[in-house]
PQR file with spaces between the fields and no chain letter, atoms N, CA, C, O and H, PARSE charges and radii, in Angstrom:
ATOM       1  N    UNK     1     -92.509  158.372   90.412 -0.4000 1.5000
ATOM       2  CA   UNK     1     -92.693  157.378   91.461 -0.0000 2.0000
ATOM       3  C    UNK     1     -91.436  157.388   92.330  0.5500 1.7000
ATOM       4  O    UNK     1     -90.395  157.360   91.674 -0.5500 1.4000
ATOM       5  N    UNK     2     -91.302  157.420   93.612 -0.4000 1.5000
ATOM       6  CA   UNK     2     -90.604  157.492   94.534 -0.0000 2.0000
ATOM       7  C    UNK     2     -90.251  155.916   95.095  0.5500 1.7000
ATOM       8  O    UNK     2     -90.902  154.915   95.397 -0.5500 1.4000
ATOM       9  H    UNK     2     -92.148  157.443   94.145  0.4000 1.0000
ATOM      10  N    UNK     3     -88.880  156.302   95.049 -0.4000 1.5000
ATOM      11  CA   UNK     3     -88.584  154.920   96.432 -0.0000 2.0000
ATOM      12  C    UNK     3     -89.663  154.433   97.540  0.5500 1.7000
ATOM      13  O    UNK     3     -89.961  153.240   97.586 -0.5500 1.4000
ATOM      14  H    UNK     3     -88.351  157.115   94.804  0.4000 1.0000
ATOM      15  N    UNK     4     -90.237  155.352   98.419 -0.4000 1.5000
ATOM      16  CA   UNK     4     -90.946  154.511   99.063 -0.0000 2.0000
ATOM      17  C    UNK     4     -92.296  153.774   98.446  0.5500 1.7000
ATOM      18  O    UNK     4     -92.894  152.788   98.877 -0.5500 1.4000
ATOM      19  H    UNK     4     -89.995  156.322   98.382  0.4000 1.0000
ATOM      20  N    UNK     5     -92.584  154.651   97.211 -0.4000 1.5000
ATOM      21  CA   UNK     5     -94.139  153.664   96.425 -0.0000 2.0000
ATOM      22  C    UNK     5     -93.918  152.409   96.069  0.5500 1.7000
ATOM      23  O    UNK     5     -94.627  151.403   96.046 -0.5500 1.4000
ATOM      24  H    UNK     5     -92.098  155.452   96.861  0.4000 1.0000
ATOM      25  N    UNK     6     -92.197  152.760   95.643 -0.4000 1.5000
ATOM      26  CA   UNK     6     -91.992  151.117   95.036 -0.0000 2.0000
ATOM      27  C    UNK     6     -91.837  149.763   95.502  0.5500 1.7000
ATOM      28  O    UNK     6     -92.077  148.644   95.046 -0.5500 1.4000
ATOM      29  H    UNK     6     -91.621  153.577   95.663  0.4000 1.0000
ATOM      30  N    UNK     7     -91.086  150.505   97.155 -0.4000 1.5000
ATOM      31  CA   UNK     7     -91.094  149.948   98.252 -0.0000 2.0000
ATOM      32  C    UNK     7     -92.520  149.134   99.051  0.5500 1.7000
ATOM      33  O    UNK     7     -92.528  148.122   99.752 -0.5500 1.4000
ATOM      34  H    UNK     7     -90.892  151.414   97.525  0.4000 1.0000
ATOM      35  N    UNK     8     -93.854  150.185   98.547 -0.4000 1.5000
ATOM      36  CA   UNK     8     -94.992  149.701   99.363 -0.0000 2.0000
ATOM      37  C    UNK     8     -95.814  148.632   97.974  0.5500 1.7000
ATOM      38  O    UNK     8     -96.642  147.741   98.166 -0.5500 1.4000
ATOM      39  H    UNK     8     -93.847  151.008   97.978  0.4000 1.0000
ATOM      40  N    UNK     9     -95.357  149.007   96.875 -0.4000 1.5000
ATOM      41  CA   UNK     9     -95.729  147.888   96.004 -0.0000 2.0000
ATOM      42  C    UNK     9     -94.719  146.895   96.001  0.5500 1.7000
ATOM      43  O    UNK     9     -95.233  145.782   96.106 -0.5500 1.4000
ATOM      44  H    UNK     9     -94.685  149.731   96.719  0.4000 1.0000
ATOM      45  N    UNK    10     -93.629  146.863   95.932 -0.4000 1.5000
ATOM      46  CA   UNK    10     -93.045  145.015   96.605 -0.0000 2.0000
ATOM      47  C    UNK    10     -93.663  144.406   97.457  0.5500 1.7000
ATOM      48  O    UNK    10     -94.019  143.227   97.438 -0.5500 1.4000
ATOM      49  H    UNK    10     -93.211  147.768   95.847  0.4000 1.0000
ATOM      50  N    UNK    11     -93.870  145.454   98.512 -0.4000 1.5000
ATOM      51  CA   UNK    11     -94.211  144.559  100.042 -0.0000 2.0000
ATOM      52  C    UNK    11     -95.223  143.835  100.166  0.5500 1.7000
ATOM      53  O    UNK    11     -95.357  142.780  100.788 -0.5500 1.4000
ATOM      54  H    UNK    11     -93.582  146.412   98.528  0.4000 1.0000
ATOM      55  N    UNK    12     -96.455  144.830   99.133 -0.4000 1.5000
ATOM      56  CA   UNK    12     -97.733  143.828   98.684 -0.0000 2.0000
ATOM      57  C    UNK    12     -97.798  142.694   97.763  0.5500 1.7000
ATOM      58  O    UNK    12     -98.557  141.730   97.860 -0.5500 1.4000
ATOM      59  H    UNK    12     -96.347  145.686   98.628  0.4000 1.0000
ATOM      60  N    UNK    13     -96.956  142.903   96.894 -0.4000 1.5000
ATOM      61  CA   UNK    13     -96.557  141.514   95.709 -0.0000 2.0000
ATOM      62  C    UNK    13     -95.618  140.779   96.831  0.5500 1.7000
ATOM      63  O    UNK    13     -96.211  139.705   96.935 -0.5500 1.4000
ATOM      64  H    UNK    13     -96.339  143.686   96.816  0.4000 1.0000
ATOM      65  N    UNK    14     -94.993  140.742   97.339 -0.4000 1.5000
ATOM      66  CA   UNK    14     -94.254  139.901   98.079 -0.0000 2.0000
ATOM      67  C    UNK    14     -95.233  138.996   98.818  0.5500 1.7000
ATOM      68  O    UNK    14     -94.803  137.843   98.817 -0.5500 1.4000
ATOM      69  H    UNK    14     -94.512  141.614   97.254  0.4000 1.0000
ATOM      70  N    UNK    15     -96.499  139.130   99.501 -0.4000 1.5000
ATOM      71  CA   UNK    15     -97.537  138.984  100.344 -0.0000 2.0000
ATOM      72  C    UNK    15     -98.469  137.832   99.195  0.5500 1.7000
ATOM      73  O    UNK    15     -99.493  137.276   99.592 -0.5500 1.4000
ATOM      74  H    UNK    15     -96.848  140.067   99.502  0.4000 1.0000
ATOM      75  N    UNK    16     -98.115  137.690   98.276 -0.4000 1.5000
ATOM      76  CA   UNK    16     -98.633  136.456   97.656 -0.0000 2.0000
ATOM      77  C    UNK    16    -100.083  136.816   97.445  0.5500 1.7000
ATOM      78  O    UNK    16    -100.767  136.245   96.596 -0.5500 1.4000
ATOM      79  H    UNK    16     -97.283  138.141   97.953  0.4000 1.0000
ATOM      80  N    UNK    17    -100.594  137.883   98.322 -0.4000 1.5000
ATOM      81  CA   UNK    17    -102.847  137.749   98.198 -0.0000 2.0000
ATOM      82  C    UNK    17    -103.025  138.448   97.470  0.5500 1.7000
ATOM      83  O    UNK    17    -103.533  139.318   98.177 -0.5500 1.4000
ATOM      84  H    UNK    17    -100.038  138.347   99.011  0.4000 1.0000
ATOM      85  N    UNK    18    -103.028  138.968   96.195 -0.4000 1.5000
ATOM      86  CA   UNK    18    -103.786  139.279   95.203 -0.0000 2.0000
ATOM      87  C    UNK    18    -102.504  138.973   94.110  0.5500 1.7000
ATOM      88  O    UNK    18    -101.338  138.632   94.309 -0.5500 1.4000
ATOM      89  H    UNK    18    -102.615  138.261   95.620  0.4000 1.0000
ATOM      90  N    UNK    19    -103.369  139.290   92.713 -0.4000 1.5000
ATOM      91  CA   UNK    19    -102.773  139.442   91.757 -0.0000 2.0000
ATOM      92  C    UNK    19    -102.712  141.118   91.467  0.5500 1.7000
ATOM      93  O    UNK    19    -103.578  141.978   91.624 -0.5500 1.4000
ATOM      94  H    UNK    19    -104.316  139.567   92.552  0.4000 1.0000
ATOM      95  N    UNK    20    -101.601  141.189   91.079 -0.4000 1.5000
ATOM      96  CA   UNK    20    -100.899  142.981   91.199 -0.0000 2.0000
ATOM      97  C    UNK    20    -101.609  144.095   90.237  0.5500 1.7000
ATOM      98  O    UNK    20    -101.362  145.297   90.339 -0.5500 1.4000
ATOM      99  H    UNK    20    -100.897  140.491   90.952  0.4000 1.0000
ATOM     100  N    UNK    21    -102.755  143.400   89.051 -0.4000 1.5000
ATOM     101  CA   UNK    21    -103.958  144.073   87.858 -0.0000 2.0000
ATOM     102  C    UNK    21    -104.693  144.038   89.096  0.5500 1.7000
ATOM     103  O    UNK    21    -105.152  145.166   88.915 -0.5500 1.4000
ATOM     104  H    UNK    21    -102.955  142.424   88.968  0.4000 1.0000
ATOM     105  N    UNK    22    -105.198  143.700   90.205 -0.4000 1.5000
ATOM     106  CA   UNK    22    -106.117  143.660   90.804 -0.0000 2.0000
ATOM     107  C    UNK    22    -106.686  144.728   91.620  0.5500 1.7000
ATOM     108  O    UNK    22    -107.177  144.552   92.735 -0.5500 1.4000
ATOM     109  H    UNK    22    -104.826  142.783   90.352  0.4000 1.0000
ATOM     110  N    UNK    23    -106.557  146.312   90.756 -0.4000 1.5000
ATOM     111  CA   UNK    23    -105.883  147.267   91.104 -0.0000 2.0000
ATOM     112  C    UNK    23    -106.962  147.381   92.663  0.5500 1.7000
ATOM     113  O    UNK    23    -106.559  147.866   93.720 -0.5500 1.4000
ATOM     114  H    UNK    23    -106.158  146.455   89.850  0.4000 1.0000
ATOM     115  N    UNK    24    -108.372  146.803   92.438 -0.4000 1.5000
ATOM     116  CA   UNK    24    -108.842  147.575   93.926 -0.0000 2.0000
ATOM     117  C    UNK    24    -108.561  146.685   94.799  0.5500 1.7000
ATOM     118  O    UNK    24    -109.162  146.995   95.828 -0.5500 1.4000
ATOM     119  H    UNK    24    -108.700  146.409   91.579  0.4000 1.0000
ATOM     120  N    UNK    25    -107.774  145.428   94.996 -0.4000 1.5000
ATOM     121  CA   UNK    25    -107.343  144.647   95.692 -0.0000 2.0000
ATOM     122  C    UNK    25    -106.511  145.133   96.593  0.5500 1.7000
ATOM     123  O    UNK    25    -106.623  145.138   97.818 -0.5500 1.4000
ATOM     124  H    UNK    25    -107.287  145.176   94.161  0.4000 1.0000
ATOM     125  N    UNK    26    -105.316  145.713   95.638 -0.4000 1.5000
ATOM     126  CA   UNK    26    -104.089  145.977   96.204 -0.0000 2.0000
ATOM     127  C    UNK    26    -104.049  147.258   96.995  0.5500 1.7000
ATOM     128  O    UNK    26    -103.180  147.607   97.794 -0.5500 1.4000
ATOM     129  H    UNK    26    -105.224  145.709   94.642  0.4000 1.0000
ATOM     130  N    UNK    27    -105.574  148.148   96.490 -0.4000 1.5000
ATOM     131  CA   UNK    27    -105.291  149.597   97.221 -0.0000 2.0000
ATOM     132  C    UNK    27    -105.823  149.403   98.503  0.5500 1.7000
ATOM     133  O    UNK    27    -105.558  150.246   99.361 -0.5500 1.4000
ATOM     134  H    UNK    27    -106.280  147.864   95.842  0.4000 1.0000
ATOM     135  N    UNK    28    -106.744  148.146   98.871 -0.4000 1.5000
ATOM     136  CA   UNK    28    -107.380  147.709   99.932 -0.0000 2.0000
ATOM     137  C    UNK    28    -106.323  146.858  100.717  0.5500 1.7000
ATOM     138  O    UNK    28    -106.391  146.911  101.945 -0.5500 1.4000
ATOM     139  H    UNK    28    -106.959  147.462   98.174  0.4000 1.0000
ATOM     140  N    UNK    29    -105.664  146.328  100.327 -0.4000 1.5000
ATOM     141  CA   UNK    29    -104.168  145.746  100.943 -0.0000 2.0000
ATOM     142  C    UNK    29    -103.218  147.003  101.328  0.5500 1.7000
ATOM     143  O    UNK    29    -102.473  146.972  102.307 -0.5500 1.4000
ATOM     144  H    UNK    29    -105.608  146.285   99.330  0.4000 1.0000
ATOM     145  N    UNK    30    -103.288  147.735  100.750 -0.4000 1.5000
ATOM     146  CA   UNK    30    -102.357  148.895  101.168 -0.0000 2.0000
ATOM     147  C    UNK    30    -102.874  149.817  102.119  0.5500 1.7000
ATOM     148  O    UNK    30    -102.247  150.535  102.899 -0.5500 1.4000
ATOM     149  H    UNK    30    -103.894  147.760   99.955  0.4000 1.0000
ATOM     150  N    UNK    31    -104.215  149.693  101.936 -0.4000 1.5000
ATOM     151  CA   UNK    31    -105.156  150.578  103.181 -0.0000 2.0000
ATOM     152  C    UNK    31    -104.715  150.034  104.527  0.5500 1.7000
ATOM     153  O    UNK    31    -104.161  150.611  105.462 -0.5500 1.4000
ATOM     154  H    UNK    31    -104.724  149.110  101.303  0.4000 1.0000
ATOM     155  N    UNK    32    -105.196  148.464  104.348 -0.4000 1.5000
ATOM     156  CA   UNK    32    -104.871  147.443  105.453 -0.0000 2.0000
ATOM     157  C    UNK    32    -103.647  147.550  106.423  0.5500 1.7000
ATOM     158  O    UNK    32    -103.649  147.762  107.635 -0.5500 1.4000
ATOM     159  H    UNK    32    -105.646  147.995  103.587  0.4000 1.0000
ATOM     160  N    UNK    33    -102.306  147.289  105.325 -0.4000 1.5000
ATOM     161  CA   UNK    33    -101.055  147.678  105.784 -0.0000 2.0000
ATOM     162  C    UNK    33    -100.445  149.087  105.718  0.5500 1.7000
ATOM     163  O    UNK    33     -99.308  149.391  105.356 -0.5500 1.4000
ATOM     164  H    UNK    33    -102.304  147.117  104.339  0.4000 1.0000
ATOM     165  N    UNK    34    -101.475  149.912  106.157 -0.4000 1.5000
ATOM     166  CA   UNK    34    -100.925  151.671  106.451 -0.0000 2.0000
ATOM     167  C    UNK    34    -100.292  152.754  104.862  0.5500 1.7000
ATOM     168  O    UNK    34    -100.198  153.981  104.857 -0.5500 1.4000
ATOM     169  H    UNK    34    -102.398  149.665  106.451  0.4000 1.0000
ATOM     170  N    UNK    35     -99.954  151.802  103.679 -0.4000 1.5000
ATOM     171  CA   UNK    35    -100.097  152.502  102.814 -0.0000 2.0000
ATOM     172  C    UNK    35    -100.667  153.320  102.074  0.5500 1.7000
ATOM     173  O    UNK    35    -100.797  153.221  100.854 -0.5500 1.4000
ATOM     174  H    UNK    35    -100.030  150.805  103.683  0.4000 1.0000
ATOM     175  N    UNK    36    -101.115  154.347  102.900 -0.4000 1.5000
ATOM     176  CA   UNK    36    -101.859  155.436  102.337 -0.0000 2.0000
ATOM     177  C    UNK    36    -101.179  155.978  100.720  0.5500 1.7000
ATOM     178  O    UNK    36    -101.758  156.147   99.647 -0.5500 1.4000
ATOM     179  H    UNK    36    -101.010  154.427  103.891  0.4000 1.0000
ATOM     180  N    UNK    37     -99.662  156.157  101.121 -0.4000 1.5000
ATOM     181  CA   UNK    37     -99.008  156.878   99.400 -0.0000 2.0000
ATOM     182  C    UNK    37     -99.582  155.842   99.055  0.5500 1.7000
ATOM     183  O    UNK    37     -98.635  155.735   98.275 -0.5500 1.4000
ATOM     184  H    UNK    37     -99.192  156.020  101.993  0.4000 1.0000
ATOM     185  N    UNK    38    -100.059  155.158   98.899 -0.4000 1.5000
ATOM     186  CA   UNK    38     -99.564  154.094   97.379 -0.0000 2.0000
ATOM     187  C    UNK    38    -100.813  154.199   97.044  0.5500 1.7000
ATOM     188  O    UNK    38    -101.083  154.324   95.850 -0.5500 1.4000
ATOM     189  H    UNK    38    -100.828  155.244   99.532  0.4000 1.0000
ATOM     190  N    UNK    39    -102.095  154.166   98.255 -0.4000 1.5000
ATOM     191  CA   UNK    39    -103.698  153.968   97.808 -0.0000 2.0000
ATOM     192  C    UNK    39    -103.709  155.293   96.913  0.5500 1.7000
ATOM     193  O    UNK    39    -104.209  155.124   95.801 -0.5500 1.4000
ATOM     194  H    UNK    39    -101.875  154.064   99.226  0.4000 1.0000
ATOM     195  N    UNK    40    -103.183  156.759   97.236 -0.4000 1.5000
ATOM     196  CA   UNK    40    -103.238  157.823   96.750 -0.0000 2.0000
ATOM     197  C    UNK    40    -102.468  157.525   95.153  0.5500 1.7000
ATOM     198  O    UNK    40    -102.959  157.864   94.076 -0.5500 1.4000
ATOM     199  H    UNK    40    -102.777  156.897   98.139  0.4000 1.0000
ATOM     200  N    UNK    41    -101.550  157.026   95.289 -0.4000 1.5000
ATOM     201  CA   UNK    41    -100.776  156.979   94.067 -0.0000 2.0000
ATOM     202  C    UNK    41    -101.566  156.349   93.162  0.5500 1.7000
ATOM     203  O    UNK    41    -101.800  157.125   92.236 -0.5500 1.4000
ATOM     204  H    UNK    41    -101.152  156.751   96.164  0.4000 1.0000
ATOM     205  N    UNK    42    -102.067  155.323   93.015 -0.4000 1.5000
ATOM     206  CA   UNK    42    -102.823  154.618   92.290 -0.0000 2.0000
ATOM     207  C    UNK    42    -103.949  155.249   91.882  0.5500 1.7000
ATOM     208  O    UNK    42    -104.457  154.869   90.827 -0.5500 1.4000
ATOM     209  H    UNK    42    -101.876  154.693   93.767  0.4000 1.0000
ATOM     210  N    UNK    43    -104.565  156.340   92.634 -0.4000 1.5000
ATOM     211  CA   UNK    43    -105.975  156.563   92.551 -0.0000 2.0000
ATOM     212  C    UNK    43    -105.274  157.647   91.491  0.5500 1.7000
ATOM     213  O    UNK    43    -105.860  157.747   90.413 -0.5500 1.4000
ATOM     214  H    UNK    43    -104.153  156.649   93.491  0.4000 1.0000
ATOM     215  N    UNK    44    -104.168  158.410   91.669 -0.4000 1.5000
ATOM     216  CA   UNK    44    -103.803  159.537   90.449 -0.0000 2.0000
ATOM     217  C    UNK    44    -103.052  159.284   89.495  0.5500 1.7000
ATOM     218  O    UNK    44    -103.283  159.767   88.387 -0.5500 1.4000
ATOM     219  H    UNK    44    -103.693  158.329   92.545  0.4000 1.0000
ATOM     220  N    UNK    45    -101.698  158.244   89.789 -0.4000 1.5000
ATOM     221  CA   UNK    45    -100.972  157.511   88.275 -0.0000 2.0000
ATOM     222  C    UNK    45    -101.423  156.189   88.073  0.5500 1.7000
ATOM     223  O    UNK    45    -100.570  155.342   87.810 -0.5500 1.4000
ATOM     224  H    UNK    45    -101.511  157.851   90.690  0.4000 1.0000
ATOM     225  N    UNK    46    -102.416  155.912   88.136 -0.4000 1.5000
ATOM     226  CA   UNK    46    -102.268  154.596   87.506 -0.0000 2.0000
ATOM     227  C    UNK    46    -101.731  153.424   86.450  0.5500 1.7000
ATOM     228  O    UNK    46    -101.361  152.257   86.580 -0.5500 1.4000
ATOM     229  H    UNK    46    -103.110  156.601   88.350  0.4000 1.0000
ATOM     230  N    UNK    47    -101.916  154.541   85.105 -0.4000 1.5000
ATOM     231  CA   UNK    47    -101.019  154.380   84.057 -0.0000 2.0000
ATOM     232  C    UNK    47     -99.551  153.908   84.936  0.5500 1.7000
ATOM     233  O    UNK    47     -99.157  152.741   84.932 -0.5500 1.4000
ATOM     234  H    UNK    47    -102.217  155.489   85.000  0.4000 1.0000
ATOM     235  N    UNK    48     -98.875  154.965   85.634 -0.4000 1.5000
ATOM     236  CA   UNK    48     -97.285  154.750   85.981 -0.0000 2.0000
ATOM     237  C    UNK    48     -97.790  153.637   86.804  0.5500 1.7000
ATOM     238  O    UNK    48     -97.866  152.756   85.947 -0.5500 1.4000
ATOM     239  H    UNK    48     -99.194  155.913   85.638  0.4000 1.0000
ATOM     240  N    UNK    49     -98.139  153.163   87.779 -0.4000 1.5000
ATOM     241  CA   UNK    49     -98.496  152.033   88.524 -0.0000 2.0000
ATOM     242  C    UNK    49     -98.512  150.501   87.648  0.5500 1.7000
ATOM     243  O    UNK    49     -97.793  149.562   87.991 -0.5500 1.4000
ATOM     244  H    UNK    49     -98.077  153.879   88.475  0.4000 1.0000
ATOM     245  N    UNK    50     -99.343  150.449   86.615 -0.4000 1.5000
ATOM     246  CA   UNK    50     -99.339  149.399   85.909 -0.0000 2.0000
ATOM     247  C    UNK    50     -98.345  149.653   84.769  0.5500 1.7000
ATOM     248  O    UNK    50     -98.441  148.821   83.867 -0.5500 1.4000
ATOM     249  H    UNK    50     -99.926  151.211   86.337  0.4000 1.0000
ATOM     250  N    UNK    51     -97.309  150.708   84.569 -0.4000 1.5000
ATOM     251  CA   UNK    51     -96.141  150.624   83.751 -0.0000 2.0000
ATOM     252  C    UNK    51     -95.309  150.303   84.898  0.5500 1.7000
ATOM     253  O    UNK    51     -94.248  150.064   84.320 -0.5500 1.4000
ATOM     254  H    UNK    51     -97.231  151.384   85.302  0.4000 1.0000
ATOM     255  N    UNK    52     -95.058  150.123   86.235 -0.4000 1.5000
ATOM     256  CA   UNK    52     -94.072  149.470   86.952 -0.0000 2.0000
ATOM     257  C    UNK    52     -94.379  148.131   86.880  0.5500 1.7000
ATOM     258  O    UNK    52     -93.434  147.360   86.712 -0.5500 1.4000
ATOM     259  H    UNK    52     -95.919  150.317   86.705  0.4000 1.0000
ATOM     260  N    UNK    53     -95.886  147.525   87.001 -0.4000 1.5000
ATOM     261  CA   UNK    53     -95.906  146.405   87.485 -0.0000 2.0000
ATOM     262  C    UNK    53     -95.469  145.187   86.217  0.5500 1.7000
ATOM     263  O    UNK    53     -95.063  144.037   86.388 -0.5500 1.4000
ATOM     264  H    UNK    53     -96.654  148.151   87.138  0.4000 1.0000
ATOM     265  N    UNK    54     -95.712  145.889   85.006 -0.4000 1.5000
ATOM     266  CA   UNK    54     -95.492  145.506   84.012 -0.0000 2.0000
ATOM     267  C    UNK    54     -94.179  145.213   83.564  0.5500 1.7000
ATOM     268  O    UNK    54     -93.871  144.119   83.090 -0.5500 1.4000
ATOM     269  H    UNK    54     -96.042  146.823   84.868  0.4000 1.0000
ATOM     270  N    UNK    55     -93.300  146.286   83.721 -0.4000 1.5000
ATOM     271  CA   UNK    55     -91.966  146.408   83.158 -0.0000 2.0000
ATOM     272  C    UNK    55     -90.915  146.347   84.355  0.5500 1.7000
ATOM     273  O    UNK    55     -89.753  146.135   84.008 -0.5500 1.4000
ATOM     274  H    UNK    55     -93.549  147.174   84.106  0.4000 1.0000
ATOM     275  N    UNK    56     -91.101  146.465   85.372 -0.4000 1.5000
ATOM     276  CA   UNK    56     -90.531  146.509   86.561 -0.0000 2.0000
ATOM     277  C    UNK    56     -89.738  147.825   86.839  0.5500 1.7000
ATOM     278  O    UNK    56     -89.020  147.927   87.834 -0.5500 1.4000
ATOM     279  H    UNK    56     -92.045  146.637   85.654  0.4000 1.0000
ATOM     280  N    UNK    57     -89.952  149.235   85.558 -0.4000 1.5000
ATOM     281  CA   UNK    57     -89.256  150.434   86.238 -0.0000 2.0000
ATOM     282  C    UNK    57     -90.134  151.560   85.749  0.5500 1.7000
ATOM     283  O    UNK    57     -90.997  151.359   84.895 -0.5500 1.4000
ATOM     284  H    UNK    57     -90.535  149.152   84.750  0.4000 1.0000
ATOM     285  N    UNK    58     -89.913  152.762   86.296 -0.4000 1.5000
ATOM     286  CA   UNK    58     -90.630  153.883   86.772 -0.0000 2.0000
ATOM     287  C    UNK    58     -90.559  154.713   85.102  0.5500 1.7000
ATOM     288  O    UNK    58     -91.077  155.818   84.939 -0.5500 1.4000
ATOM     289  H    UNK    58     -89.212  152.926   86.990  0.4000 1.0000
């Protein structure tokens, strides 16, 4: 996971509208706000996605 994924998952937890398990929430929030890496990221690590959101590191 790269600096900017981690970067486009703060920006959506920062944004208060979903809860961060809400995995098709957030890839539709990230669609919304131009985050394409992150919709991609999620769709291939997910595991690593919900081991950041969980533990807070990569």
């Amino acid at each position: 996971m790269n600096t900017k994924i981690k970067e486009q998952i703060l920006a959506i937890r920062s944004t208060g509208l979903t809860n961060m398990f809400d995995i098709h929430y957030v890839q539709r929030l990230a669609h919304e706000m131009n985050f394409y890496e992150l919709v991609i990221f999620i769709e291939e690590h997910r595991s690593e996605y919900v081991h950041f959101i969980m533990h807070g590191e990569d």
